[in-house]
Backbone as CSV, one residue per row, in Angstrom:
resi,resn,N_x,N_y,N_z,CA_x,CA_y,CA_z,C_x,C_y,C_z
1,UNK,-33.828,5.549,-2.182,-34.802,4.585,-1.741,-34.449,3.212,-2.336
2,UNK,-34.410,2.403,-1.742,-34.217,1.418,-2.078,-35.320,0.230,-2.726
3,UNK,-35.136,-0.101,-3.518,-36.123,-1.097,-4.998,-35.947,-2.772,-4.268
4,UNK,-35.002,-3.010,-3.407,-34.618,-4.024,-2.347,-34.262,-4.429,-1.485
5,UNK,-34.476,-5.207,-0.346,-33.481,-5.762,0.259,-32.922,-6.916,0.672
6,UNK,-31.735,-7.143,0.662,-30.981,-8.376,1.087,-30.393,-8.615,1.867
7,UNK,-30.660,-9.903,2.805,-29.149,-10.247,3.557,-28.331,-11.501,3.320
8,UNK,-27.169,-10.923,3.120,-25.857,-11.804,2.859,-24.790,-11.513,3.892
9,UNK,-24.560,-12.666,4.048,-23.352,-12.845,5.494,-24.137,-12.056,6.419
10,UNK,-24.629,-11.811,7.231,-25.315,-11.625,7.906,-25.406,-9.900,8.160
11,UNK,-25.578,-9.460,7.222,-25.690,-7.758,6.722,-26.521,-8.040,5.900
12,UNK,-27.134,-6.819,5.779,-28.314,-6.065,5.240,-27.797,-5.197,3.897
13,UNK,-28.267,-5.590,2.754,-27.961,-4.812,1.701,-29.200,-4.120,0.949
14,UNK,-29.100,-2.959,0.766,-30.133,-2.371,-0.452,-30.152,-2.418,-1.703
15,UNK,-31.285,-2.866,-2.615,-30.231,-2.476,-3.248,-31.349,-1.749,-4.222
16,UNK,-30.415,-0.861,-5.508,-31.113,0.033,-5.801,-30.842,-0.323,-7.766
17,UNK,-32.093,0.004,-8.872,-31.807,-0.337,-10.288,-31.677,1.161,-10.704
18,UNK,-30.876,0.634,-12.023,-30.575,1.645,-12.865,-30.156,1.685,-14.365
19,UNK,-30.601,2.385,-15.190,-30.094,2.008,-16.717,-29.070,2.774,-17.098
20,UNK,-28.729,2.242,-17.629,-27.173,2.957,-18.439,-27.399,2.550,-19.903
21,UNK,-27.224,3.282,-21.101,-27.130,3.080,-22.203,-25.983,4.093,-22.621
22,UNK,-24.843,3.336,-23.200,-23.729,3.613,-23.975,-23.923,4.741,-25.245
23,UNK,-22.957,5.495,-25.233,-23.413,6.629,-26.380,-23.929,5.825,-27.877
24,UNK,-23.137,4.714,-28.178,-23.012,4.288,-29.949,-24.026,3.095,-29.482
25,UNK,-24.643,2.524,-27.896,-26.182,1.679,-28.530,-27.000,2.165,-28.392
26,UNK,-27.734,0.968,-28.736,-29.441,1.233,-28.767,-30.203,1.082,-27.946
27,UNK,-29.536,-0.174,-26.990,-30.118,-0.386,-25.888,-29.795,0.087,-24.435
28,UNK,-30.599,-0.248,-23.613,-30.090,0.077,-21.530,-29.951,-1.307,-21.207
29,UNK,-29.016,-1.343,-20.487,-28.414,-2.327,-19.597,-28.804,-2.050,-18.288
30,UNK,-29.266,-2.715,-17.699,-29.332,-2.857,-16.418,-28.132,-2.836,-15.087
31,UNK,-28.198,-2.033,-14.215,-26.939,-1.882,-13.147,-27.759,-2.037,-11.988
32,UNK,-27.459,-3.086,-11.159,-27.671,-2.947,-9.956,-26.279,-2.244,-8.904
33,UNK,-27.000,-1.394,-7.434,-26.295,-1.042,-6.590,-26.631,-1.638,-5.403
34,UNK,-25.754,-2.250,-4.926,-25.921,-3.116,-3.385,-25.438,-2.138,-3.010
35,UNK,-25.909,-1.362,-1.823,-25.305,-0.665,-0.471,-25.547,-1.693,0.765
36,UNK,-24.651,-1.329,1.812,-24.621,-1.507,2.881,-24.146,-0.666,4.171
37,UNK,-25.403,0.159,4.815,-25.888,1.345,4.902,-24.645,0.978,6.455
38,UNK,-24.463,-0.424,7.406,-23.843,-0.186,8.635,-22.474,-0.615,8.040
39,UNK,-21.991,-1.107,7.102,-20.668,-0.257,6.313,-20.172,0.301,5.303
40,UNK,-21.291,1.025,5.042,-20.771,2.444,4.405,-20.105,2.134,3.066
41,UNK,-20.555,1.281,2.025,-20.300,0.257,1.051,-21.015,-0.075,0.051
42,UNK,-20.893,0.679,-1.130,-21.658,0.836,-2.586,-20.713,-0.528,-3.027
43,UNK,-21.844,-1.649,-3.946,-21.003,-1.855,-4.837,-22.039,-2.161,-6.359
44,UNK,-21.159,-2.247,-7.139,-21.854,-1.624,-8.534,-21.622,-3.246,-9.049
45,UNK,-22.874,-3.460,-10.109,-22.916,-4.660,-10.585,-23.561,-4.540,-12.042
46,UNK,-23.424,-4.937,-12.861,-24.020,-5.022,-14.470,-24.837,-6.204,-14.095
47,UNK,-26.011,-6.059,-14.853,-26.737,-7.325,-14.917,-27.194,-7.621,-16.061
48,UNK,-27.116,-8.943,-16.609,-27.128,-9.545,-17.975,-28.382,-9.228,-18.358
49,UNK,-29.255,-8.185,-18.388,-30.428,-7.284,-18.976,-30.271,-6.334,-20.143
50,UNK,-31.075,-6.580,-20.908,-30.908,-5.369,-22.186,-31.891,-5.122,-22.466
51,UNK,-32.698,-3.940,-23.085,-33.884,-3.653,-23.629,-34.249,-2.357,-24.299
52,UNK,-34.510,-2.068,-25.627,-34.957,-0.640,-26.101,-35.598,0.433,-25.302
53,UNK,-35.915,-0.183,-24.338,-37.014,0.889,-23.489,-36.507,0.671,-21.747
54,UNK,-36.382,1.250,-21.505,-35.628,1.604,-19.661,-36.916,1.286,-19.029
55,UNK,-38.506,1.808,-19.501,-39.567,1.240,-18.776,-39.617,-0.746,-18.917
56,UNK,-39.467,-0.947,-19.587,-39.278,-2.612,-19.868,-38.521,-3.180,-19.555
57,UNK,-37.330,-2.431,-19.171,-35.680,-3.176,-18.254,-36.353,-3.160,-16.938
58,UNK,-36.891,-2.369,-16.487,-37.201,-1.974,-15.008,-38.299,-3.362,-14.722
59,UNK,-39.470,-2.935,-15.720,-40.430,-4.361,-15.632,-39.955,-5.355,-15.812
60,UNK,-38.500,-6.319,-16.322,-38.580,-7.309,-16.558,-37.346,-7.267,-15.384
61,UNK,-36.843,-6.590,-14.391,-35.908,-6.162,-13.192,-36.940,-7.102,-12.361
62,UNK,-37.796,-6.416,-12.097,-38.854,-6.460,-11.379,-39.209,-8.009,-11.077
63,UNK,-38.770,-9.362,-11.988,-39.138,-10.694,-12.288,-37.706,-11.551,-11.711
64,UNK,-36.823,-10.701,-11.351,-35.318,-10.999,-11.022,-35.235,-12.271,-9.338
65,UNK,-35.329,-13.020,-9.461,-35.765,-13.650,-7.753,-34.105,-13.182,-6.797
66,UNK,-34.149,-12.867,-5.933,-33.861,-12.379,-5.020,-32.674,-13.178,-4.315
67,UNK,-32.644,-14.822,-5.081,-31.436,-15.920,-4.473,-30.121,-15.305,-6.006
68,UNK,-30.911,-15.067,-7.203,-30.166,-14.400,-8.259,-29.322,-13.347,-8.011
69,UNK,-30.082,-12.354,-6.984,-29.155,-10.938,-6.649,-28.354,-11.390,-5.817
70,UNK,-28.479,-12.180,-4.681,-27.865,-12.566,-3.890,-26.434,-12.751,-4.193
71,UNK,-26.654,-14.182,-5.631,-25.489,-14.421,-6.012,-24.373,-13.550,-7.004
72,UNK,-25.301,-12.533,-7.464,-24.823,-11.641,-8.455,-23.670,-10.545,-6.819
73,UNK,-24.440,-9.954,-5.786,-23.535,-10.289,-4.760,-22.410,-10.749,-4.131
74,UNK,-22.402,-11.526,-4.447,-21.468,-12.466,-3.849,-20.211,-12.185,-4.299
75,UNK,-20.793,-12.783,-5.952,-19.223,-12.703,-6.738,-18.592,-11.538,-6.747
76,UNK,-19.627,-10.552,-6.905,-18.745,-9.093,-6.985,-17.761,-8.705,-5.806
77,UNK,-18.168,-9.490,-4.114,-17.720,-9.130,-3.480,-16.476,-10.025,-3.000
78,UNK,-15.954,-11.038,-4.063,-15.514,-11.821,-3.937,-13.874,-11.152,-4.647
């Protein structure tokens, strides 16, 4: 299910959050996943988020404006 959506270049992206925390920290990092469901196209992005608690990455995800993902987008696909 998708937590978003975007369009860039004139496609439709989903996109979906997720935490990852490394075995030796303390904290979760934030990962966004852009799909693009009419080509068949995951792409994986880190986002400059950190926080002790995965419920509080998600809530402060949640405050992210949508021209930000865009560009976080972009570059990756660049």
């Amino acid at each position: 299910m998708a937590w978003r959506t975007l369009r860039h270049d004139d496609q439709e992206w989903n996109v979906s959050v997720a935490a990852e925390r490394r075995a030796s920290a303390a904290q979760w990092c934030l990962v966004l996943a852009f799909r693009a469901p009419s080509a068949g196209r995951t792409v994986w992005a880190p986002f400059p988020l950190e926080s002790v608690s995965r419920a509080m990455l998600f809530a402060h995800a949640e405050k992210i404006p949508n021209d930000q993902l865009s560009e976080l987008l972009a570059e990756r696909l660049q």
